[in-house]
N, C-alpha and C positions, 0 to 999 in steps of 0.2 A: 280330446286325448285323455284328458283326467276320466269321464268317465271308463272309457276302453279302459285304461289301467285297473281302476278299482274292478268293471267286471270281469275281468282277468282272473283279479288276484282274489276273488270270489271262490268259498269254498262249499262245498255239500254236506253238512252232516254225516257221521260215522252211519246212522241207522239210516240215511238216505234210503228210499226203495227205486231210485230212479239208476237206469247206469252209466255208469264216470264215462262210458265211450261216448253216447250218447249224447251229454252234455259236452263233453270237449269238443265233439263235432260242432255241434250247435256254437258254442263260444268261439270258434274257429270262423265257423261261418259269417257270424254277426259279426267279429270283425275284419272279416275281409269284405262285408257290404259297408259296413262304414268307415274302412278305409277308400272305398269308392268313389263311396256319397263325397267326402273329403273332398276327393278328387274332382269331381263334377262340380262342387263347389268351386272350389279354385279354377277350374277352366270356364264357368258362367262367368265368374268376378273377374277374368281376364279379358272375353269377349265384351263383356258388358263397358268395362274401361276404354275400349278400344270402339263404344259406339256403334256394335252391331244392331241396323235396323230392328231385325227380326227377333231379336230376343231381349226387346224391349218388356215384352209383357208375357213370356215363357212360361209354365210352369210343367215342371216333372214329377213325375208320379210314379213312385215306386215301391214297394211294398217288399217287407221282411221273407214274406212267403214265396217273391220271385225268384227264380232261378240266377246264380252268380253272373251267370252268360248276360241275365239282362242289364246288373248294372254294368259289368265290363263292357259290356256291347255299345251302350251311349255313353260311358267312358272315351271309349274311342271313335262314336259319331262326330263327338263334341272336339275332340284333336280335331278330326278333320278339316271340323265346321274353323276351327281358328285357324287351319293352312288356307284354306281356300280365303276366308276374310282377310288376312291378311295379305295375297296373293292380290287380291281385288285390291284393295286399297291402293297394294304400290302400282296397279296397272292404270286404277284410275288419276293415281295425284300424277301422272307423267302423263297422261294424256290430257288432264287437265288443270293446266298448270296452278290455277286459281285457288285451287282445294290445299297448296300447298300450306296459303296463308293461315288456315286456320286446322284447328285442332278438331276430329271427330265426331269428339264433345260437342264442340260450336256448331259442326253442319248440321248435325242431329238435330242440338236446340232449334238451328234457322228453319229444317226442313217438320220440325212441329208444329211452328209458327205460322207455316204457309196453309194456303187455304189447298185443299183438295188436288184440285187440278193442279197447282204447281208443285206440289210436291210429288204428286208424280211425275213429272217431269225430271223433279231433282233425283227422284230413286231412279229413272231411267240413265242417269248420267250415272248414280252410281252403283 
């Protein structure tokens, strides 16, 4: 956020030969990608709390030069991806009662620990 402000509040020189639309665009734009990125951020750190298998080992890859659509776009993959996870979850802690006992966190750890074959079993259950 500190940086967003300071390049904000960034000025161009009087004899600049570049032009103010130009740049305003562009400072417009960079920060509406990282108020994105923000966001993507804060929706990984949400899923990842919450012990989503699959984005254990994630990484995303995006670039200043992409189009706004693409960060908003898995901006709102990533909503998604935490209605559905979280939909999953209460479908499976009531079908199975057992998961109640422990925390996300904990079956994660358990279903790392297991060899191969049982862990796919346990990602079958869950």
């Amino acid at each position: 956020i500190d940086l967003r402000n300071c390049f904000l509040m960034a000025e161009l020189p009087e004899d600049s030969e570049i032009d103010k639309d130009v740049i305003d665009e562009s400072k417009k734009r960079f920060v509406d990608q990282l108020a994105s990125v923000l966001e993507i951020k804060s929706i990984l750190e949400q899923l990842l709390q919450t012990g989503h298998f699959n984005l254990m080992k994630l990484e995303i890859s995006l670039s200043t030069a992409d189009p706004f659509d693409a960060f908003s776009g898995r901006v709102e993959t990533l909503k998604q991806d935490v209605e559905l996870w979280k939909n999953q979850i209460d479908e499976n802690r009531s079908q199975h009662y057992f998961l109640n006992l422990f925390t996300i966190t904990q079956i994660n750890n358990l279903a790392l620990s297991l060899s191969d074959q049982n862990r796919n079993k346990l990602h079958a259950i869950l």
